[in-house]
C-alpha positions as CSV (number, residue, x, y, z in Angstrom):
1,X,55.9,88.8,66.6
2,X,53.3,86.3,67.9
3,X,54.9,86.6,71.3
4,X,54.3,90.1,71.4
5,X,50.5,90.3,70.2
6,X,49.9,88.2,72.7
7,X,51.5,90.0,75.2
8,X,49.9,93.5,74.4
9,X,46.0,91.4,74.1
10,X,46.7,90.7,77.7
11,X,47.9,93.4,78.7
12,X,45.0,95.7,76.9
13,X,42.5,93.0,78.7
14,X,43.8,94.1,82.2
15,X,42.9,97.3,81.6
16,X,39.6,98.8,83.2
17,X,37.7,101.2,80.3
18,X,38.7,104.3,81.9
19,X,42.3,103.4,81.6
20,X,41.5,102.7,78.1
21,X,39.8,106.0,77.3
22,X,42.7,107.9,78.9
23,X,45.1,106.4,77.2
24,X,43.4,107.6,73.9
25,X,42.7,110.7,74.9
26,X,46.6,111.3,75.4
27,X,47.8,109.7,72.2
28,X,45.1,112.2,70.6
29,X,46.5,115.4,72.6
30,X,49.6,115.5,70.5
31,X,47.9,116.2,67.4
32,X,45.6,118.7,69.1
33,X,48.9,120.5,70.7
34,X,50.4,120.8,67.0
35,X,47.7,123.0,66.2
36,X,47.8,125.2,69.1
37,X,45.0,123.5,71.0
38,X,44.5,120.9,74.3
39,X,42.0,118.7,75.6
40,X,40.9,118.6,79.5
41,X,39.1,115.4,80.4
42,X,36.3,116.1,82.9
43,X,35.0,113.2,83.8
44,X,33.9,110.1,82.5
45,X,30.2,108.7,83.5
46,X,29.2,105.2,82.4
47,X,29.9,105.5,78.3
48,X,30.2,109.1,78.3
49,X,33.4,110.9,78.6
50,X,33.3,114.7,78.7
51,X,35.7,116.5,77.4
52,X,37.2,120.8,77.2
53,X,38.7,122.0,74.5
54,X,41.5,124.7,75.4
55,X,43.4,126.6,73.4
56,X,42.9,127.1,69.6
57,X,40.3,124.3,70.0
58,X,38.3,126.1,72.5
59,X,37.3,128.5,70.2
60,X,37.5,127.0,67.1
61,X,34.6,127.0,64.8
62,X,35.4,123.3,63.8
63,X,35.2,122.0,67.5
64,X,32.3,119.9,67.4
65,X,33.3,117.9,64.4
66,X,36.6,117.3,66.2
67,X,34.8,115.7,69.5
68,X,32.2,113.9,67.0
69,X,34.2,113.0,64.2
70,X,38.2,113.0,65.6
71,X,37.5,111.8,69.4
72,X,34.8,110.2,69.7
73,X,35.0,107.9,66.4
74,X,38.5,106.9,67.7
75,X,37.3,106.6,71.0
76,X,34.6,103.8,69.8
77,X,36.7,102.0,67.7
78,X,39.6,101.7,70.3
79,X,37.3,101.3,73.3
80,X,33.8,100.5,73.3
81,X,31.2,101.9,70.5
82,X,28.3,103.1,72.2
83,X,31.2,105.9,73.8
84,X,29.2,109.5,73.7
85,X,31.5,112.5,73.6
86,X,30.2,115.9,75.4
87,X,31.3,119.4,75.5
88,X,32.0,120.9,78.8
């Protein structure tokens, strides 16, 4: 088990943060698709990734709290925690 933390610490340090961010972002559009809803990464400037909502998310009234509260927190604590989350 050793052998293989130490593997996936090394591998996680060759990754640049937009590979890390992306990565995220598509583990997290699995549970967005099980409600009827997508993401669409836009771009990614510096700390701040911007995101669309499609789908039942696009119009959902509870769309902000999922960028703030769902993306971006795991986002930080994955990545890097001054990450900022926008709306397109």
């Amino acid at each position: 088990m050793e052998i293989l933390r130490h593997y996936i610490d090394n591998f996680e340090k060759g990754r640049t943060k937009d590979e890390k961010i992306k990565a995220k972002l598509e583990e997290m559009r699995g549970m967005l698709q099980a409600d009827g809803g997508d993401l669409e990464l836009v771009s990614i400037v510096d700390k701040t990734v911007t995101l669309r909502l499609r789908g039942a998310c696009g119009s959902c009234p509870h769309a902000q709290v999922t960028l703030k509260q769902g993306i971006e927190r795991a986002l930080r604590e994955a990545v890097d925690p001054e990450i900022v989350v926008e709306r397109a």
